[in-house]
N, C-alpha and C positions, 0 to 999 in steps of 0.2 A: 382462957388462953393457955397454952401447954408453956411449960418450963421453958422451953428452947427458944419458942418465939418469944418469953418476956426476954431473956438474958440478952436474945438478936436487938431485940426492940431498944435495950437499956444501953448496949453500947453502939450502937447507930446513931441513937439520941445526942449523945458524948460528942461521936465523931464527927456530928452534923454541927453541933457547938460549937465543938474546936476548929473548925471552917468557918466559923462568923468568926469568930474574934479574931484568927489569924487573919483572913481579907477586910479586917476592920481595921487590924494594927499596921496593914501595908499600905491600906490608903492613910490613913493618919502619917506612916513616916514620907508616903510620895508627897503630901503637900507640905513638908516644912524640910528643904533640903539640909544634910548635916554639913560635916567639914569637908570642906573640895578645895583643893589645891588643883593650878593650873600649871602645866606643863609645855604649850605651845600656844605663840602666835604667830599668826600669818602663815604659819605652816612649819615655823622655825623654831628649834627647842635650843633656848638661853645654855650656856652651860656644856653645852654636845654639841649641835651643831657648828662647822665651819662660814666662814665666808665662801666657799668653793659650793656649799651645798644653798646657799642661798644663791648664787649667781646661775645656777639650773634652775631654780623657780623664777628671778627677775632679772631678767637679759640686764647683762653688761652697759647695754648700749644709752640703757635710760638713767642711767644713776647719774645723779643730779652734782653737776661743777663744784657746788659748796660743798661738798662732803668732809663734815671735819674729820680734823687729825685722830684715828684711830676707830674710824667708823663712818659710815656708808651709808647713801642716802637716797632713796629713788620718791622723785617728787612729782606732781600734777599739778602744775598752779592754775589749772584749766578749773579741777574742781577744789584744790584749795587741799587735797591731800596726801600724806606722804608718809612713806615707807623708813624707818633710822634704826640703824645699828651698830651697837657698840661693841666694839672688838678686843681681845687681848693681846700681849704682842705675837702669841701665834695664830693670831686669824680667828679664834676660837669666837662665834656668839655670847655677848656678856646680859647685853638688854635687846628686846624688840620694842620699838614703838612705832603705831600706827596713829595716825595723827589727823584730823579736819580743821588745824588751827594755822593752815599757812595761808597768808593774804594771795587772793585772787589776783592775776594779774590780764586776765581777759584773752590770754593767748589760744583759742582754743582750736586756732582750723589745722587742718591737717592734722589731725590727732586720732592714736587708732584707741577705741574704747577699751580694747584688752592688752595693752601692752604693758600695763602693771601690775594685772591681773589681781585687782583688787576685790574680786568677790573673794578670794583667800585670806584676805586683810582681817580674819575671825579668832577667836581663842578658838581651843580645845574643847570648849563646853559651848563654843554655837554665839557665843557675843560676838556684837559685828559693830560698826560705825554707826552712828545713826540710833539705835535702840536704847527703847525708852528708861531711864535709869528703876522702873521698878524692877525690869527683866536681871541687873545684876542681882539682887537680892534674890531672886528665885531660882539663878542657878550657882552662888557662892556663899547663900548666908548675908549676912550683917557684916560690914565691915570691921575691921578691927580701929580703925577710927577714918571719921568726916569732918569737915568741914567746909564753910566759904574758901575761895581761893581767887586769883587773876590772873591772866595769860597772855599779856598783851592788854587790848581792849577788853578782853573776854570776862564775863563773870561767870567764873564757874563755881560747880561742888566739885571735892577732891574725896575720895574713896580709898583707905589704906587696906591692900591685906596682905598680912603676912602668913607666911608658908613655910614657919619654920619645924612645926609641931609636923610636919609631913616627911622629915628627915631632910641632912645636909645634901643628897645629892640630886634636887629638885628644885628648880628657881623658886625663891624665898621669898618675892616681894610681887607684887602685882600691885599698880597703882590707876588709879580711873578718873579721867576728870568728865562730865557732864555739864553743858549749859545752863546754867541755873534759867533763863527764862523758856527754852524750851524742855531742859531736861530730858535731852536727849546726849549719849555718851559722842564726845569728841576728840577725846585721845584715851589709850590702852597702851601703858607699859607692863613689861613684866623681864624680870630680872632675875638672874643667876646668882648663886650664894659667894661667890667672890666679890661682891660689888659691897 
């Protein structure tokens, strides 16, 4: 073999290496997600957004009579869930929660299927109502602490994570409850660093 082709040959070799191990080291970090803070649910970022910018996403008309004092409430007792907002004294977004823990009350005729427009009822990272509590851990990590918990009737697991290592002006807290017998997510809050 001539000079030229060993020294091609010898860093080709190298180059060819250093391609496995780099697409070795990507799939090793795609399967174990690292720190992710969340920034929006339901479409609504804790902290920034207004009450004015949520009432363009869910019509005025559907927010629910009980709405406590200082926050807002768009409910479905058809399917048992609901939309809560906790507000500052200027309107400001403090918490979202999205909720499947309100008792059914059977009313369900005349009811338009998108008028809450609850396929947006998701974080930032694609969690929705309903999914299975392993999918939190594959897109947030391990919580910063769990436990048993109750809600009513409900037995749930509770899911803490904090966000504060992500910086002050990023909601701080997200908290998750799941059905413990099906183990599927039933309420998603996530909260502002003034709270």
């Amino acid at each position: 073999m001539r000079r030229g082709w060993t020294k091609f040959s010898r860093r080709a070799s190298a180059a060819f290496a250093l391609v496995l191990v780099s697409a070795a080291g990507f799939a090793q970090s795609d399967a174990r997600p690292g720190r992710v803070n969340e920034l929006a649910l339901a479409g609504l970022r804790p902290g920034r957004d207004t009450f004015s910018v949520a009432l363009k996403r869910y019509k005025g008309k559907y927010l629910s009579s009980d709405s406590s004092a200082g926050g807002k409430q768009w409910s479905d007792t058809c399917t048992g869930h609901t939309l809560t907002l906790g507000l500052d004294a200027h309107g400001v977004i403090q918490e979202v929660t999205v909720s499947s823990l309100v008792p059914l009350d059977g009313r369900c005729e005349n009811r338009r299927v998108d008028a809450l427009n609850e396929k947006d009822w998701i974080t930032g990272h694609g969690l929705h109502l309903g999914d299975a509590q392993d999918r939190i851990a594959e897109l947030y990590g391990e919580p910063n602490s769990s436990g048993p918990s109750v809600k009513g009737d409900s037995e749930l697991e509770f899911l803490y994570y904090a966000f504060d290592w992500a910086g002050s002006d990023v909601p701080q807290v997200m908290e998750i409850y799941c059905a413990r017998d099906t183990g599927r997510v039933v309420e998603i809050t996530l909260a502002s660093p003034s709270l």
